[in-house]
Every structure is written in C-alpha cells, then in structure tokens.
N, C-alpha and C positions, 0 to 999 in steps of 0.2 A: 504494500500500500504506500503511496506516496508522501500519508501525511504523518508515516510513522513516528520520527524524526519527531514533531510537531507534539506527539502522545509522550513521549520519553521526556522533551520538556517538561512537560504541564506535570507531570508525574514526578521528576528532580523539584522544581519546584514544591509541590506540596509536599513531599517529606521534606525540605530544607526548612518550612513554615508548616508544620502540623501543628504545631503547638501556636500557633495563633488565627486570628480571624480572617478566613477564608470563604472569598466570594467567587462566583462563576462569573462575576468581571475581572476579577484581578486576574485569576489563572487564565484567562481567554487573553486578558492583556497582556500577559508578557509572552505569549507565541503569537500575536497578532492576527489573533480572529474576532469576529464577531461575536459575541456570547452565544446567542442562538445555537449561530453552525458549529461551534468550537462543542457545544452541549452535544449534540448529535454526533458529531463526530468522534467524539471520546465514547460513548452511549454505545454507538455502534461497531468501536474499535477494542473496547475494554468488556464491555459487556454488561456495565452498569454506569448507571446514571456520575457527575461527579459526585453531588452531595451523598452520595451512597458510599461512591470509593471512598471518597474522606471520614466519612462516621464508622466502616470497617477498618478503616488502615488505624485511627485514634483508639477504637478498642482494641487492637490486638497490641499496638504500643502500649494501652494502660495494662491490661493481661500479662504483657513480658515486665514490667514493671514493678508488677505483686509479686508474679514468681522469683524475681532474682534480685530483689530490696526488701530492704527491711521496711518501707512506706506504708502506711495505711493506706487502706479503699478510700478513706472522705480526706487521707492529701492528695493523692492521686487524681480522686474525680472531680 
C-alpha cells in the first residue's frame, strides 16, 4: 500500500505521546492528511478505528505497568 509509510508515522507518533492528549487532528497533522481520510485510512489499514488503537495500546501500557512496578491501579489510572 502506498500510504504505508504515512500509518508507521501516525503510529511512532502516538506511542512517543501516549501518555498525553491525543486528537484525530493532531495525528492526521503531523503526516499531512485530512482528518477524515487520514481516519479511514488508518481504519482500513490497521483495522480499527484510531481512538480505538489509542484506548488498546494505553491499557496494555497500564497492564505492563502493574505487572513489572511496584505502582498502584489508582497511580496508574
């Protein structure tokens, strides 16, 4: 696919910023798309939505978190 390249960005970007506030403009702004297309085109390249990727990729970070820290569940979440 050609806009592969484009998915691997947006994708380095949100785990560089997972732990802050993350919009489907910001991630569409910094590989230069539209929001819209940029939403369908990750949708249909990932296989889910972004706000999806991002709320599975933040709990599996909070999950490796528990397991391997001494951190509570309410510092954590």
């Amino acid at each position: 696919m050609k806009h592969t390249h484009y998915i691997q960005d947006s994708i380095q970007y949100i785990e560089a910023h997972l732990h802050e506030s993350l919009t489907l403009e910001m991630i569409a702004n910094q590989v230069g798309f539209a929001p819209t297309y940029f939403h369908q085109l990750f949708k249909r390249t990932i296989g889910t939505g972004i706000a999806e990727y991002i709320r599975q990729r933040r709990l599996c970070q909070a999950a490796l978190t528990l397991m391997y820290t001494e951190q509570g569940i309410l510092d954590i979440a």
